[in-house]
C-alpha positions, 0 to 999 in steps of 0.5 A: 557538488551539492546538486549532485545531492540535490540530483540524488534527494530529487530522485528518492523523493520522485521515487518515493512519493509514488510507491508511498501512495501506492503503499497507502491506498492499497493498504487503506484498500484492503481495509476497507475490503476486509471491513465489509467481507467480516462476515465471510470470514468465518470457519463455518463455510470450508468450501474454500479450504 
C-alpha cells in the first residue's frame, strides 16, 4: 500500500513544483516590471483612464 502514497506524493510533487516556479518568476517578473515603470505611475498622465 505505500506506493499508492508514493504514487500520489510523486505526483503533487511533479505537479507542484512546476506552477510553484511559474508562481515565482511571474511574481519576481511583475517586480521587477513595477520597479522600473514607477515613474509611469503617477496620477498626472490620465490618458489612460
Amino acid at each position: 500500500m505505500w506506493y499508492f502514497y508514493f504514487a500520489i506524493g510523486l505526483a503533487a510533487v511533479c505537479i507542484g513544483v512546476p506552477v510553484f516556479l511559474v508562481y515565482w518568476y511571474d511574481k519576481k517578473r511583475k517586480r521587477a516590471f513595477e520597479k522600473r515603470n514607477k515613474k509611469s505611475d503617477d496620477m498626472n498622465d490620465l490618458d489612460h483612464y
